[in-house]
C-alpha positions as CSV (number, residue, x, y, z in Angstrom):
1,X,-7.8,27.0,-5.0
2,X,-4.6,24.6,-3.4
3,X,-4.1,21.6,-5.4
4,X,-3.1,19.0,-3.0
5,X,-2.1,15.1,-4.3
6,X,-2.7,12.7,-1.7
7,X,-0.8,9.2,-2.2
8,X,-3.4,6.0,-2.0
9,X,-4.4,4.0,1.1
10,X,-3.9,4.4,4.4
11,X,-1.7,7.7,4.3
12,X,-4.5,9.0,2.3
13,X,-6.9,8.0,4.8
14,X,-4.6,9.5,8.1
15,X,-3.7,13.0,6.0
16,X,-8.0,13.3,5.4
17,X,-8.5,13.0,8.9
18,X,-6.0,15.8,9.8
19,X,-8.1,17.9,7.0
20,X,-11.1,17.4,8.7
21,X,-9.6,17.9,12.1
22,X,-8.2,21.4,11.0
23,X,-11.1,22.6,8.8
24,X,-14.2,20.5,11.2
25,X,-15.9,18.4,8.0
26,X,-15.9,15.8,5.7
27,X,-13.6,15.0,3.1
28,X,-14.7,12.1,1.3
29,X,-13.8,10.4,-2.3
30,X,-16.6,8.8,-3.8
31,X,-16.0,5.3,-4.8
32,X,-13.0,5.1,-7.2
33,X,-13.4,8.8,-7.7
34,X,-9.8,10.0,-8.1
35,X,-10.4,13.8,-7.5
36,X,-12.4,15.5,-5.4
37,X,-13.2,19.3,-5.0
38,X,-14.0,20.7,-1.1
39,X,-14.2,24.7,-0.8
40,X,-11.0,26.1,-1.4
41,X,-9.1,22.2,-1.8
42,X,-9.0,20.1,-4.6
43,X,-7.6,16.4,-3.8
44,X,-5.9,14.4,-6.2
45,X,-5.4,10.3,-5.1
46,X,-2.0,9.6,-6.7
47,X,0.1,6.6,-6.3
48,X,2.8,7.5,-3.3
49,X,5.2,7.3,-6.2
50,X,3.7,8.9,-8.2
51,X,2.9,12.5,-5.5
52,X,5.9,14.4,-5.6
53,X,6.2,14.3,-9.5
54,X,2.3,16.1,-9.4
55,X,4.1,18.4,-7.3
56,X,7.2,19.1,-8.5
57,X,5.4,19.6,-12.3
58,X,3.3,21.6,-10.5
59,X,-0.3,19.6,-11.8
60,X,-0.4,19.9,-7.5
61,X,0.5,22.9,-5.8
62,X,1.5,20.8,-2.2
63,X,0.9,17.1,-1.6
64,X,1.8,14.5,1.3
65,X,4.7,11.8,0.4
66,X,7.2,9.5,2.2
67,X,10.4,10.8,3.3
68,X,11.9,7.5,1.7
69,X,10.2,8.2,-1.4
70,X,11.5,11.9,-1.3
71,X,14.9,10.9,-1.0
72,X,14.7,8.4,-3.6
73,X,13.4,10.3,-6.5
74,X,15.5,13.1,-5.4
75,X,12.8,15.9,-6.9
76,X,13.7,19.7,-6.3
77,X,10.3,20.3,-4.3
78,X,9.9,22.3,-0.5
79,X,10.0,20.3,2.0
80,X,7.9,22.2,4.5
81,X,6.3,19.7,7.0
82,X,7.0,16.2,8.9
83,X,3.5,14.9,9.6
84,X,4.7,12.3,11.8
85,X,2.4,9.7,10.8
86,X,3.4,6.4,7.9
87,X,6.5,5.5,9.8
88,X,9.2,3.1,8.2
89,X,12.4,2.6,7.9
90,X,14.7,1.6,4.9
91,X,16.7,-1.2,5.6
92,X,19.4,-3.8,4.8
93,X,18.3,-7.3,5.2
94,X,20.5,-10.4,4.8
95,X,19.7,-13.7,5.8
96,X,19.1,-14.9,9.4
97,X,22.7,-15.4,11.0
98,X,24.7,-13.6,8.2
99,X,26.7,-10.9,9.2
100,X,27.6,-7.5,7.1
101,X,31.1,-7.3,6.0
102,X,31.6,-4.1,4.5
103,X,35.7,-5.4,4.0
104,X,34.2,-7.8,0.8
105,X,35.4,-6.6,-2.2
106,X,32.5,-6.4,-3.7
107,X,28.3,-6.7,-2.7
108,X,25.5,-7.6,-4.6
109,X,22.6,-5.8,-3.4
110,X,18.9,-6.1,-4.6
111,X,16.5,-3.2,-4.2
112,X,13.9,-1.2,-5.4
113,X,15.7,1.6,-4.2
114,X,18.2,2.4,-6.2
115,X,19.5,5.8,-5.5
116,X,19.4,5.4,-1.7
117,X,21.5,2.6,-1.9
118,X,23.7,3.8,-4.2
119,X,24.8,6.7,-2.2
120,X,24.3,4.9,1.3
121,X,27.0,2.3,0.0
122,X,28.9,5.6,-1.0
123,X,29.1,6.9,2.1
124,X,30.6,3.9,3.3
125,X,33.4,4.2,0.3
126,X,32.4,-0.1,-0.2
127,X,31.6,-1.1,-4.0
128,X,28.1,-2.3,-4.7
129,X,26.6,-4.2,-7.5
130,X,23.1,-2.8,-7.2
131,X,20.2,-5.0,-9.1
132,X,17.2,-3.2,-9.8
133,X,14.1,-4.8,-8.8
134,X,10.6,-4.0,-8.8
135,X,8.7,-6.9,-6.3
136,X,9.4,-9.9,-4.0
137,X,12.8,-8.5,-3.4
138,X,12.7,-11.1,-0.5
139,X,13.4,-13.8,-2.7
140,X,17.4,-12.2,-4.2
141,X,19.5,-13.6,-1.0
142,X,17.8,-16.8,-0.9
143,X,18.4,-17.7,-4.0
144,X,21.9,-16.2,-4.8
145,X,21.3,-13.4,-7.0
146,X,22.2,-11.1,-4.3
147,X,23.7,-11.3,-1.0
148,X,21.7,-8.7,0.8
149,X,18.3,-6.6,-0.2
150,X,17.7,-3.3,0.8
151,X,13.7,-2.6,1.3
152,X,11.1,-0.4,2.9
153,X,10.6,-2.2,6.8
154,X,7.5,-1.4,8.9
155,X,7.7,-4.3,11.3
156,X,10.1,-6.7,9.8
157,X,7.4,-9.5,9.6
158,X,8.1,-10.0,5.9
159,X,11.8,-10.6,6.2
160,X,11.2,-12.5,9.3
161,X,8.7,-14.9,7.0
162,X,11.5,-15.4,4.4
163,X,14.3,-16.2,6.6
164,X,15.9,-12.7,6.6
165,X,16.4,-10.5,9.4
166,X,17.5,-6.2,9.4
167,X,20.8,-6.1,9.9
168,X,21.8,-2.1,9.5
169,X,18.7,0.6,9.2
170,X,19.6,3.1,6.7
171,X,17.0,5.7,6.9
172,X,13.8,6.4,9.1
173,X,11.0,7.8,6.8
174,X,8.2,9.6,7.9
175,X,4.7,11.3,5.4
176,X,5.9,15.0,4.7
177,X,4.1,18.5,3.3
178,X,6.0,19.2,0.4
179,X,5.4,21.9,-2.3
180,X,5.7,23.2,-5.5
181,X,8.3,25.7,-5.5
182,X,6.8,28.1,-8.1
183,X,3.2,27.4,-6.3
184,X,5.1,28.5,-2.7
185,X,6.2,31.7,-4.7
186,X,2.6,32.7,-6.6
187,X,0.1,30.8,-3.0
188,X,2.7,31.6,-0.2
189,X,-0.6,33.5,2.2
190,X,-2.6,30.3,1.4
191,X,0.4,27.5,1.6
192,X,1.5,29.2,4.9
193,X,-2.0,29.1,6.2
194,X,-2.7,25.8,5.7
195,X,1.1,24.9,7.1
196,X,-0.3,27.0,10.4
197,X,-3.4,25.1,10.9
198,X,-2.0,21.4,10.2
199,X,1.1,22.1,12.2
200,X,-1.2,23.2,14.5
201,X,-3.3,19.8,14.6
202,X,-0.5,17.5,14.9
Protein backbone atom coordinates (compact mmCIF):
# COMPACT_ATOMS: atom_id res chain seq x y z
CA UNK A 1 0.00 0.00 0.00
CA UNK A 2 1.47 3.87 -1.03
CA UNK A 3 0.88 6.31 1.62
CA UNK A 4 0.22 9.52 -0.05
CA UNK A 5 -0.41 13.01 2.13
CA UNK A 6 -2.49 15.37 0.33
CA UNK A 7 -2.21 19.18 1.66
CA UNK A 8 -6.02 20.67 2.37
CA UNK A 9 -8.25 22.58 0.02
CA UNK A 10 -8.24 23.18 -3.32
CA UNK A 11 -4.80 21.32 -4.24
CA UNK A 12 -6.38 18.51 -2.41
CA UNK A 13 -9.34 18.71 -4.48
CA UNK A 14 -7.25 19.20 -8.18
CA UNK A 15 -4.53 16.23 -7.15
CA UNK A 16 -8.06 13.78 -6.33
CA UNK A 17 -9.26 14.58 -9.62
CA UNK A 18 -5.95 13.51 -11.41
CA UNK A 19 -6.39 10.13 -9.13
CA UNK A 20 -9.60 9.51 -10.39
CA UNK A 21 -8.63 10.46 -13.98
CA UNK A 22 -5.65 7.92 -13.83
CA UNK A 23 -7.27 5.08 -11.91
CA UNK A 24 -11.41 5.90 -13.45
CA UNK A 25 -13.29 6.24 -9.75
CA UNK A 26 -14.00 7.98 -6.89
CA UNK A 27 -11.89 9.23 -4.29
CA UNK A 28 -13.76 10.85 -1.68
CA UNK A 29 -13.19 11.99 2.11
CA UNK A 30 -16.06 11.69 4.16
CA UNK A 31 -16.90 14.71 6.03
CA UNK A 32 -13.98 15.87 8.20
CA UNK A 33 -12.58 12.43 7.78
CA UNK A 34 -8.78 12.93 7.64
CA UNK A 35 -7.77 9.53 6.02
CA UNK A 36 -9.11 7.65 3.67
CA UNK A 37 -8.23 4.07 2.36
CA UNK A 38 -8.97 3.22 -1.68
CA UNK A 39 -7.41 -0.19 -3.06
CA UNK A 40 -3.88 0.04 -3.05
CA UNK A 41 -3.89 4.14 -1.67
CA UNK A 42 -4.20 5.47 1.54
CA UNK A 43 -4.77 9.39 1.63
CA UNK A 44 -3.77 11.44 4.39
CA UNK A 45 -5.28 15.43 4.41
CA UNK A 46 -2.38 17.31 5.95
CA UNK A 47 -1.86 20.94 6.23
CA UNK A 48 0.38 22.12 2.95
CA UNK A 49 2.91 22.81 5.67
CA UNK A 50 2.62 20.29 7.21
CA UNK A 51 3.01 17.34 3.66
CA UNK A 52 6.54 17.13 3.18
CA UNK A 53 7.43 16.57 6.91
CA UNK A 54 4.73 13.24 6.53
CA UNK A 55 7.03 12.46 3.83
CA UNK A 56 10.30 13.08 4.63
CA UNK A 57 9.56 11.07 8.27
CA UNK A 58 8.30 8.75 6.11
CA UNK A 59 4.49 8.45 8.05
CA UNK A 60 3.72 9.05 3.92
CA UNK A 61 5.59 7.25 1.37
CA UNK A 62 4.94 10.30 -1.54
CA UNK A 63 2.61 13.28 -1.14
CA UNK A 64 1.80 16.53 -3.30
CA UNK A 65 3.25 20.03 -1.93
CA UNK A 66 4.18 23.52 -3.17
CA UNK A 67 7.38 24.21 -4.79
CA UNK A 68 7.50 27.44 -2.42
CA UNK A 69 6.91 25.33 0.48
CA UNK A 70 9.60 22.83 -0.63
CA UNK A 71 12.11 25.38 -0.91
CA UNK A 72 11.29 26.80 2.31
CA UNK A 73 11.49 24.01 4.64
CA UNK A 74 14.36 22.77 2.74
CA UNK A 75 13.51 18.87 3.64
CA UNK A 76 15.90 16.17 1.94
CA UNK A 77 12.76 14.46 0.07
CA UNK A 78 12.72 13.30 -4.09
CA UNK A 79 11.42 15.57 -5.99
CA UNK A 80 9.96 13.49 -8.76
CA UNK A 81 7.01 15.40 -10.37
CA UNK A 82 5.76 19.07 -11.32
CA UNK A 83 1.97 18.73 -11.51
CA UNK A 84 1.57 21.99 -13.04
CA UNK A 85 -1.44 22.86 -11.21
CA UNK A 86 -1.56 25.62 -7.64
CA UNK A 87 0.44 28.22 -9.40
CA UNK A 88 2.00 31.21 -7.37
CA UNK A 89 4.67 33.05 -7.11
CA UNK A 90 6.85 34.40 -4.10
CA UNK A 91 7.18 37.94 -4.11
CA UNK A 92 8.60 41.24 -2.89
CA UNK A 93 5.95 43.78 -2.30
CA UNK A 94 6.58 47.40 -1.23
CA UNK A 95 4.31 50.09 -1.21
CA UNK A 96 2.62 51.56 -4.36
CA UNK A 97 5.22 54.06 -5.99
CA UNK A 98 8.31 52.82 -3.85
CA UNK A 99 11.11 51.67 -5.62
CA UNK A 100 13.72 48.73 -4.58
CA UNK A 101 17.11 50.07 -3.74
CA UNK A 102 19.21 47.20 -3.16
CA UNK A 103 22.39 50.13 -2.61
CA UNK A 104 20.45 50.86 1.21
CA UNK A 105 22.60 49.80 3.65
CA UNK A 106 20.40 47.92 5.30
CA UNK A 107 16.43 46.38 4.59
CA UNK A 108 13.88 45.44 6.79
CA UNK A 109 11.93 42.79 5.38
CA UNK A 110 8.69 41.05 6.86
CA UNK A 111 7.79 37.48 5.80
CA UNK A 112 6.68 34.32 6.53
CA UNK A 113 9.22 32.99 4.58
CA UNK A 114 12.14 33.06 6.20
CA UNK A 115 14.66 30.95 4.51
CA UNK A 116 13.73 32.04 0.98
CA UNK A 117 14.42 35.32 1.82
CA UNK A 118 17.29 34.89 3.58
CA UNK A 119 19.19 33.34 0.85
CA UNK A 120 17.33 35.41 -2.06
CA UNK A 121 18.79 38.63 -0.30
CA UNK A 122 22.08 36.44 -0.30
CA UNK A 123 22.24 36.11 -3.66
CA UNK A 124 22.12 39.65 -4.09
CA UNK A 125 25.14 40.10 -1.46
CA UNK A 126 22.49 43.15 0.17
CA UNK A 127 22.00 42.90 4.21
CA UNK A 128 18.50 42.13 5.36
CA UNK A 129 16.86 42.47 8.67
CA UNK A 130 14.37 39.66 8.24
CA UNK A 131 11.13 39.75 10.75
CA UNK A 132 9.41 36.67 11.12
CA UNK A 133 5.75 36.82 10.81
CA UNK A 134 3.03 34.47 10.78
CA UNK A 135 -0.29 36.61 9.26
CA UNK A 136 -1.38 39.99 7.76
CA UNK A 137 2.10 40.45 6.68
CA UNK A 138 0.36 43.23 4.52
CA UNK A 139 0.18 45.45 7.30
CA UNK A 140 4.67 45.71 8.13
CA UNK A 141 5.32 48.51 5.34
CA UNK A 142 2.32 50.48 6.15
CA UNK A 143 3.09 50.87 9.33
CA UNK A 144 6.93 51.08 9.52
CA UNK A 145 8.03 48.00 10.88
CA UNK A 146 9.37 46.91 7.67
CA UNK A 147 10.02 48.53 4.46
CA UNK A 148 9.13 45.73 2.18
CA UNK A 149 7.26 42.09 2.74
CA UNK A 150 7.97 39.20 0.90
CA UNK A 151 4.71 36.86 0.49
CA UNK A 152 3.03 34.06 -1.46
CA UNK A 153 1.24 36.12 -4.68
CA UNK A 154 -1.56 34.38 -6.75
CA UNK A 155 -3.05 37.53 -8.29
CA UNK A 156 -1.76 40.36 -6.39
CA UNK A 157 -5.35 41.44 -5.35
CA UNK A 158 -4.29 41.46 -1.66
CA UNK A 159 -1.39 43.77 -2.04
CA UNK A 160 -3.31 45.80 -4.45
CA UNK A 161 -6.21 46.18 -1.45
CA UNK A 162 -3.43 47.39 0.98
CA UNK A 163 -1.69 49.86 -1.10
CA UNK A 164 1.19 47.59 -2.08
CA UNK A 165 2.17 46.52 -5.34
CA UNK A 166 5.03 43.31 -6.55
CA UNK A 167 7.91 44.93 -7.27
CA UNK A 168 10.62 41.90 -7.99
CA UNK A 169 9.12 38.03 -8.20
CA UNK A 170 11.47 35.86 -6.55
CA UNK A 171 10.26 32.43 -7.28
CA UNK A 172 7.39 30.76 -9.38
CA UNK A 173 5.97 27.77 -7.35
CA UNK A 174 4.08 25.09 -8.69
CA UNK A 175 2.20 21.49 -6.58
CA UNK A 176 5.04 18.69 -6.91
CA UNK A 177 5.19 14.57 -6.45
CA UNK A 178 7.67 14.34 -3.92
CA UNK A 179 8.89 11.14 -2.04
CA UNK A 180 10.22 9.49 0.69
CA UNK A 181 13.67 8.59 -0.12
CA UNK A 182 13.88 5.30 1.83
CA UNK A 183 10.11 4.55 0.58
CA UNK A 184 11.57 5.26 -3.34
CA UNK A 185 14.25 2.65 -2.31
CA UNK A 186 11.84 -0.29 -0.55
CA UNK A 187 8.23 0.91 -3.37
CA UNK A 188 10.41 1.95 -6.43
CA UNK A 189 7.97 -0.72 -9.00
CA UNK A 190 4.88 0.99 -7.31
CA UNK A 191 6.23 4.76 -6.89
CA UNK A 192 7.39 4.51 -10.64
CA UNK A 193 4.07 3.25 -11.66
CA UNK A 194 2.04 5.58 -10.29
CA UNK A 195 4.76 8.54 -11.60
CA UNK A 196 3.93 6.72 -15.21
CA UNK A 197 0.20 6.97 -15.02
CA UNK A 198 -0.04 10.63 -13.50
CA UNK A 199 2.62 11.99 -15.77
CA UNK A 200 0.72 10.40 -18.14
CA UNK A 201 -2.70 12.32 -17.16
CA UNK A 202 -1.23 15.67 -17.01
Amino acid sequence: MLTIALPKGRIAQDTLEIFERVFEKKFIFDDRKLILESGDFKFLLVRNQDVATYVYHQAADIGVVGLDTLEEQGLDVIRLLDLKQGYCKVSIGMRAGEKLDFSKPELKVATKMVNITRSYFASKAVSADIIKLYGSIELAPLVGLADMIVDVVQTGATMKQNGLEVVEDILESTTHLIANKNSYFFKKSEILDLYEKINGAI
